[in-house]
C-alpha positions in Angstrom: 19.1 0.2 -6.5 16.7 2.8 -5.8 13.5 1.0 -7.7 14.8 -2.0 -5.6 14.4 -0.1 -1.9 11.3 1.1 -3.5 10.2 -1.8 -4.5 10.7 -3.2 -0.5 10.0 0.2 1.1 6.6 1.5 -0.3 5.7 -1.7 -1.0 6.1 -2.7 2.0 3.3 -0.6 2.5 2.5 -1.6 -1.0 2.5 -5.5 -1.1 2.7 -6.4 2.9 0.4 -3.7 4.4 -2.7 -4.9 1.6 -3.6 -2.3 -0.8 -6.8 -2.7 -0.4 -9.2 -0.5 -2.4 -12.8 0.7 -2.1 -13.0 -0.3 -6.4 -13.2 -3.2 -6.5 -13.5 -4.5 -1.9 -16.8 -5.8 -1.5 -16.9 -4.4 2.2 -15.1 -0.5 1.4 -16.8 1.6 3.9 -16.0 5.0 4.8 -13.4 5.3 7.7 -14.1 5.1 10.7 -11.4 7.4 12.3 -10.8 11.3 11.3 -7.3 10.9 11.1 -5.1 8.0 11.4 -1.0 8.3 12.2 1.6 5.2 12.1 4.9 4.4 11.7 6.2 0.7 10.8 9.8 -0.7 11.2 10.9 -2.9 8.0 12.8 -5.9 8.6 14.5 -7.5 5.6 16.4 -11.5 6.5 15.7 -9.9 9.7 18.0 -6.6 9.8 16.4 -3.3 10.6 16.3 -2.4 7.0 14.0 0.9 7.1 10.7 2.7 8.0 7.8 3.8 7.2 5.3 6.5 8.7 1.5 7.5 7.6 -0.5 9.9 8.3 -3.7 10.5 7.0 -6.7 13.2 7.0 -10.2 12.3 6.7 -13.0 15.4 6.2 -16.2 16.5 4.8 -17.4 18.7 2.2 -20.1 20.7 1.5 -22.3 18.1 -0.7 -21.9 16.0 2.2 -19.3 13.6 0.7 -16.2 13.5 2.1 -12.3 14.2 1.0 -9.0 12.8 2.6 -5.4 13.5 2.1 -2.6 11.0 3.1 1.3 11.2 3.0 3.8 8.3 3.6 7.8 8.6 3.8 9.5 5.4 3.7 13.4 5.2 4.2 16.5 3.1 4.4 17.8 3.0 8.1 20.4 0.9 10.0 23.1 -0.8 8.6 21.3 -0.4 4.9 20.4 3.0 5.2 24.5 3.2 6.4 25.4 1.7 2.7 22.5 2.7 0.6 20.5 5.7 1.7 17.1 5.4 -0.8 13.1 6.2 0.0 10.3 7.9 -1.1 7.7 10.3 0.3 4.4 10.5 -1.8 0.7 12.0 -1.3 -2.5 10.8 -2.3 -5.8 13.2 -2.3 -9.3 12.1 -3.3 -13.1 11.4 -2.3 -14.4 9.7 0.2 -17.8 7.9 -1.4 -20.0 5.1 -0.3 -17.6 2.5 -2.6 -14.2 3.8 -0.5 -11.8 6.1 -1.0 -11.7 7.6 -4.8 -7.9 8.9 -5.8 -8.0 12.5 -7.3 -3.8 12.5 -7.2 -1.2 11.1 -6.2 2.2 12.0 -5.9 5.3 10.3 -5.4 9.3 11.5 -4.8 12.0 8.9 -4.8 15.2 9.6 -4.1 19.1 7.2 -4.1 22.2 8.5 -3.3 22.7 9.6 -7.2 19.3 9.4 -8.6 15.9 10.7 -8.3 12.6 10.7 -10.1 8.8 11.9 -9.8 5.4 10.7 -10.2 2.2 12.0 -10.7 -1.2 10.9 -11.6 -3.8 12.9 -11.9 -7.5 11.1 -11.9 -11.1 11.6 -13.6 -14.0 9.3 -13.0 -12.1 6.9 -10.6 -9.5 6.3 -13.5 -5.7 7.7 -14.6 -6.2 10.3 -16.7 -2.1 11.6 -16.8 0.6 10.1 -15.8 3.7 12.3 -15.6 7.5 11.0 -14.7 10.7 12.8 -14.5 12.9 11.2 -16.3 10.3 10.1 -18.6 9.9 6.2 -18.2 10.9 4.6 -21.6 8.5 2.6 -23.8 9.6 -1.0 -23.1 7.5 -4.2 -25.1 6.2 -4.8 -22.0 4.7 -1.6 -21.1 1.1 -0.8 -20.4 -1.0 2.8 -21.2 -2.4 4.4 -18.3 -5.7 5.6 -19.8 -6.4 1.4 -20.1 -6.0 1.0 -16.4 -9.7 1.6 -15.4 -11.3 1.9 -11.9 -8.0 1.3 -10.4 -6.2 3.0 -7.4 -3.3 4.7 -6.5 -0.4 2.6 -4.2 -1.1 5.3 -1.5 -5.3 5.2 -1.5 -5.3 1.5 -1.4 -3.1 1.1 1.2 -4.9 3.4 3.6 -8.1 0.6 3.5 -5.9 -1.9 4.8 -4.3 0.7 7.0 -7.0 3.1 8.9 -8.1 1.1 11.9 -11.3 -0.6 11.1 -14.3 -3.0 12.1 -13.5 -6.5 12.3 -16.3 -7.3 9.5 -14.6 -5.0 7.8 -11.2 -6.2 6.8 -10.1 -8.9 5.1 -12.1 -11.3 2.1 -10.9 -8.0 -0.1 -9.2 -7.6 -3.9 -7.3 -4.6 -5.2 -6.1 -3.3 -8.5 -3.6 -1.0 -7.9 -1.2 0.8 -10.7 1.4 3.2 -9.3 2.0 4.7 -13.3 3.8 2.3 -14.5 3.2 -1.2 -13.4 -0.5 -3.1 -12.7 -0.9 -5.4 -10.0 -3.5 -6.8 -7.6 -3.8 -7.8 -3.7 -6.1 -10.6 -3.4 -7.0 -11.1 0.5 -8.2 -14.2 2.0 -10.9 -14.4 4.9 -10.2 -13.4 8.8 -8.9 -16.3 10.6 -8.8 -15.4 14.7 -6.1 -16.4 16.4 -5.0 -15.7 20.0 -3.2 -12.3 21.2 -1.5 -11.4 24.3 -4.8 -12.2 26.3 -5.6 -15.5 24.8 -9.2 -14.1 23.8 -9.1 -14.5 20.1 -8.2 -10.8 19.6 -6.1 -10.6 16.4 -7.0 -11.3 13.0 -5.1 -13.3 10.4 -5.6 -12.6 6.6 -3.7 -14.5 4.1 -3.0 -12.8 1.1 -1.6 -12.9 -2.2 0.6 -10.2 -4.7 -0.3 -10.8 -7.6 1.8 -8.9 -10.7 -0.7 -8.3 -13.6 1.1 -5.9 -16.5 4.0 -3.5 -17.0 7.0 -5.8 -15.6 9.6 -7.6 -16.9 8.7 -11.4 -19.0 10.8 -12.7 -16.4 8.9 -11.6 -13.7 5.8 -13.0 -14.6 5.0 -16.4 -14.6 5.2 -18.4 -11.4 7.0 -15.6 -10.1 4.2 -13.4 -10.6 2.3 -14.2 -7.2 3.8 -13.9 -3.7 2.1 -14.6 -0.5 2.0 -12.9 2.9 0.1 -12.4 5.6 -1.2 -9.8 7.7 -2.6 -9.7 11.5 -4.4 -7.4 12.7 -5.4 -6.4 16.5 -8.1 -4.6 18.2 -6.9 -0.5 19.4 -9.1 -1.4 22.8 -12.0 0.4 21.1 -13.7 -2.5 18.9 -11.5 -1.5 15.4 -8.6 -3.2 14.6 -5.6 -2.0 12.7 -2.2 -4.0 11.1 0.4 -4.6 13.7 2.2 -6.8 11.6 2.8 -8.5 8.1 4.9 -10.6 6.8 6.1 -12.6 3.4 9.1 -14.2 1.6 11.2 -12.2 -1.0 14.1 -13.0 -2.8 16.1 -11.5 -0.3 14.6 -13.0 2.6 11.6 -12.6 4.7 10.1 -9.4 4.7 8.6 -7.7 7.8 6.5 -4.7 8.8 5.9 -3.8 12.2 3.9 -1.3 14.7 5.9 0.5 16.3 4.1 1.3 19.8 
């Protein structure tokens, strides 16, 4: 159960909120904001099913390239927090270049009500160099080696593209690879359609977008159950960047929503 809240908790920051990385994103730039703090409220068939809050640090170093460190906690809340009381808290630290946002480490703690397991991955040239797991994860048929994942990102790094608030010309039209130490798979984001906010002025942004599974799962979840599409809109902060205020996409268990909360 507690890959399962993961699995809609993270990646809820994982598949809805667009792991978009630097890697392989045409338009990665570095951020525009020194630090960027939000918290989202996860619907799930639409019952309050749990949050999520970021908060991220973006700084300079002394060869003029920059670092950034970013934490998210995602938990269970409401009435499935009451019965199954699951999340995870992880940590991502790396380099800021003119490709994005380039993982060093990233760390990840999730927790169930009688189970618990780490993650860490430890980087070298853009690429997993470690990958460490308590309890070890067992070699399956379908299991994939870390050092093959190259020039990929961390759940956590990728996310934050899609996250920090941004230009408009800067979102959207973007692919990821992402693998989170055990499982490959890949965000594929259509271009910015406008659409009409609260104004009527054409001030949010729709991107459709795609989840595409790539290696490391289960036969049965490949296939045609391998890709599942969402959406994500975006609106302007009042100071010309725009940031997700919402996203949204069908599950098994329903449809699956992040929002902002204000």
């Amino acid at each position: 159960m507690a890959r399962r809240a993961l699995g809609r908790l993270l990646p809820a920051a994982a598949m809805l909120t667009a792991m978009m990385t630097g890697a392989t994103g045409g338009k990665a730039q570095p951020p525009a904001v020194a630090n960027h703090n939000a918290t989202y409220d996860f619907y799930l068939g639409g019952i309050w099913a749990g949050e999520i809050t970021i908060d991220a640090n973006f700084g300079s170093n002394l060869d003029g390239g920059g670092t950034y460190r970013a934490g998210v906690t995602a938990s269970t809340a409401g009435i499935v927090g009451f019965f199954l009381k699951a999340g995870v808290e992880a940590e991502a630290v790396g380099r800021i270049g003119a490709a994005g946002l380039s993982p060093v480490r990233f760390t990840a703690d999730a927790y169930e009500p009688r189970r618990r397991w780490l993650v860490e991955i430890a980087y070298a040239n853009g690429s997993p160099a470690s990958v460490v797991a308590e309890p070890a994860y067992r070699l399956r048929p379908w299991s994939i080696s870390a050092r093959d994942q190259r020039g990929i990102a961390d759940p956590l790094s990728a996310a934050l593209e899609a996250l920090v608030p941004a230009a408009a010309d800067e979102i959207c039209s973007q692919t990821a690879d992402i693998f989170d130490g055990e499982r490959r798979w890949a965000i594929e984001i259509g271009p910015p359609r406008h659409e009409g906010g609260d104004g009527g002025g054409g001030d949010r942004i729709r991107c459709d977008a795609v989840y595409v599974r790539i290696a490391g799962f289960k036969p049965k979840l490949m296939g045609e159950r391998a890709r599942r599409p969402f959406a994500l809109f975006f609106e302007d902060r009042g100071d010309g960047l725009f940031h997700v205020v919402r996203a949204a996409g069908k599950t098994s268990f329903g449809l699956a929503v992040l929002l902002l909360r204000e």
